[in-house]
C-alpha angles and dihedrals in degrees: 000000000000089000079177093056085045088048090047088049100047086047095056100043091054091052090050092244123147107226097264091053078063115042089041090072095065092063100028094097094038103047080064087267085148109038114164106249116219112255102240149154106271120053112269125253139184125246124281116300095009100051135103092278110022142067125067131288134052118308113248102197110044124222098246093045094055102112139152135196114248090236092080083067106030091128093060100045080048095053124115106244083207104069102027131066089198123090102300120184131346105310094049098045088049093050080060100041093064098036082060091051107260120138095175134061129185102204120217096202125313103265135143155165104286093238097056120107102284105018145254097312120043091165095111133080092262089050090039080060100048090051094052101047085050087050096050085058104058089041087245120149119206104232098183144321139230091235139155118304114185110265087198125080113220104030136267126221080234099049098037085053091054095044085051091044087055090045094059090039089055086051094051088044086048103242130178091188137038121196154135141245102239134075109256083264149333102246120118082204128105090213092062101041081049086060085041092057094048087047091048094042087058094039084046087052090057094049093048088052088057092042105245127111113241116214138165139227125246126220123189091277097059090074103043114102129293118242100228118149139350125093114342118233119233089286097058090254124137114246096192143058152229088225083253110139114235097243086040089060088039093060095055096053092049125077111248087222097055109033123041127179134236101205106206089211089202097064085037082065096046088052092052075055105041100041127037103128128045137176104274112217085255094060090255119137099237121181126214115175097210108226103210092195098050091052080064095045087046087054111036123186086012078093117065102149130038127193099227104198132142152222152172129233123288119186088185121045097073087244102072092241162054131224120256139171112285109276094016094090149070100260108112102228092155079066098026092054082038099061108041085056117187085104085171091056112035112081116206116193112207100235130184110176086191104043094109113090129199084208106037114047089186092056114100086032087056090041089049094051078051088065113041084057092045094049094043093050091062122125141174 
C-alpha cells in the first residue's frame, strides 16, 4: 500500500482540490510560473491569451479594481534611497505600482526610511498630503489602510483623538474604507466578541460621521469556532460550541451600515483547513467544512476588500499551505471571484506576507508585478 499517495489524497481532498489542482502545485514554480519580470517603464502583461488584458471571457477582476497592500512591499518603502538604486520609499514604490498596472493601494502605516522624500513619518495630515499628492500622480487610489484601531473600551480621550486623527488622514489620502490588521479580538469566547461588537459599532459610527466605512482583517482564527455553551471550565467559562464560526457571529451583532469585512482569502483557506469538527453542546463530534466563498455570498456587500494571496499545498505545516506569489498556486480564484459576483464593487489587494527577501532586494516588488499580471489574467 502507497500510504504517501493515501496521505496526498486525504490532504486534497481536505483542501477541495481535484487531483490535477494538486498535483499542479508541485510544478507550478518550476515550470517559470514565477519568472522575475524586469522592472521597467510600461505595466506588465502576460502573454498573449493568458495576460492582463487578453484572452477570452469576462474579466473577473476590473482595471480599475486591481489593488495591493503595501505590506507585500514593506522592504522597499523602508528602504534608504541613499544606498539602493532600486524603488526606495513611497514615492518610488508608487512610481512602480502604477507602471505595473495597479490603480488601488491598501496602505499598512505610513512609515518610511528616514531619507525618503518626506521623512521617516508620513502619519500626519502634512505627510497624508504629501501621499496623496504622490498618489494623484501616479493615478493610485488609496482603497483602505491597517490602521489604529483603539486598544481601550470604552474609550479614552487619548485613543478616541488619534482614531479621529486617522480618520481625517484616510479623508486627505482619499479613502472609502478605514481598518486594521488584526481579528476584533482574540478571544474563542462569546462573552468577549459580545464586548467586541459593541467596540467596533461605536468605532463604525465614527467612521460613518466622517464618511468612511470602518472594517476589519481576518486571520485563520477568526473563523474557527466560537466557544458558546456545554459544560464551563474552572473559570465559568463554555467549553463547547453551537458549530457557528466566531466572525460569523460577529456579523450578526454589528450593524451592516456601520461595520464592513476585508476577507484575507488566503487564512480563509487555512481555516476551511484548520478547522472542520468541533465539540457540539451535547458533547458529539460534528463536522462543518467552512466555504469561504459562500459567507460572502451570504453576505453579500458586508465584504468590500479581499486580500487575494496564494499558496500550494503543505502536509506538514499544520495550515495546509504555503505562501506563494499571488496566481502560482492551488486557491480557485477563477471560481472563488466567480462566485461572490459584484466584480465592480468588491476590491482584492494582491498580499505576500513573505515577498521581501534578505537575499533579493528586487523580490516583493517582482512578486508584486506576478501578481498584477496574474490578477489581471483571470477569467470566468
Amino acid at each position: 500500500m502507497n500510504h504517501t499517495h493515501d496521505t496526498d489524497d486525504q490532504l486534497r481532498r481536505s483542501l477541495g482540490l481535484g487531483r490535477r489542482g494538486f498535483l499542479s502545485t508541485c510544478t507550478a514554480v518550476a515550470a517559470g510560473a514565477i519568472a522575475a519580470p524586469v522592472l521597467g517603464a510600461s505595466p506588465v502583461h502576460a502573454a498573449p491569451g493568458t495576460g492582463a488584458d487578453h484572452g477570452k471571457g469576462q474579466v473577473l477582476v476590473p482595471a480599475d479594481k486591481r489593488g495591493i497592500i503595501l505590506y507585500t512591499v514593506r522592504d522597499a518603502i523602508g528602504r534608504d534611497p541613499q544606498a539602493s538604486t532600486l524603488p526606495s520609499g513611497f514615492r518610488e514604490v508608487f512610481e512602480q505600482l502604477a507602471r505595473f498596472g495597479y490603480q488601488q493601494v491598501e496602505f499598512a502605516g505610513y512609515g518610511q526610511h528616514a531619507n525618503a522624500p518626506g521623512g521617516a513619518s508620513l502619519e500626519s495630515v502634512e505627510g497624508a498630503r504629501l501621499l496623496r499628492r504622490w498618489l494623484d500622480d501616479n493615478g493610485l487610489r488609496a482603497q483602505g489602510n491597517h490602521g489604529f484601531i483603539p486598544g481601550s473600551w470604552p474609550l479614552s480621550s487619548g485613543d478616541l483623538d488619534t482614531f479621529k486623527k486617522h480618520l481625517e488622514i484616510a479623508n486627505i489620502l482619499g479613502m472609502a474604507h478605514v481598518g486594521t490588521g488584526g481579528d476584533p479580538t482574540g478571544s474563542a469566547y462569546k462573552a468577549d466578541w459580545d464586548v467586541a461588537a459593541d467596540k467596533w459599532n461605536a468605532l463604525g459610527d465614527l467612521a460613518r460621521r466622517a464618511g468612511l466605512k470602518l472594517y476589519t482583517h481576518n486571520h485563520d482564527a477568526a473563523y474557527g469556532f466560537l466557544l458558546d455553551g456545554g459544560p464551563l471550565d474552572t473559570q465559568g467559562r463554555p467549553t463547547r460550541s453551537s458549530g457557528i464560526r466566531k466572525l460569523e457571529y460577529f456579523l450578526t451583532l454589528t450593524d451592516p451600515r456601520l461595520v464592513w469585512l476585508e476577507m484575507d482569502i488566503f487564512w480563509a483557506h487555512v481555516a476551511q483547513y484548520k478547522f472542520r469538527t468541533y465539540t457540539a453542546h451535547d458533547g458529539s463530534t460534528q463536522t462543518n467544512i467552512f466555504d469561504p466563498a459562500g459567507l460572502v455570498t451570504r453576505n453579500d456587500k458586508r465584504y468590500p476588500l479581499f486580500h487575494a494571496k496564494d499558496g500550494v499545498v503543505n502536509a506538514t505545516n499544520g495550515m495546509g499551505y504555503d505562501m506563494v506569489p499571488f496566481g502560482t498556486g492551488v486557491i480557485d480564484y477563477t471560481t472563488f471571484f466567480s462566485r461572490v459576483g459584484h466584480r465592480n464593487y468588491h476590491n482584492p489587494m494582491v498580499e505576500q506576507d513573505n515577498a521581501p527577501s534578505s537575499t533579493n532586494p528586487s523580490q516583493s516588488l517582482e512578486h508584486a508585478a506576478i501578481g498584477y499580471r496574474n490578477l489581471a489574467a483571470l477569467r470566468r
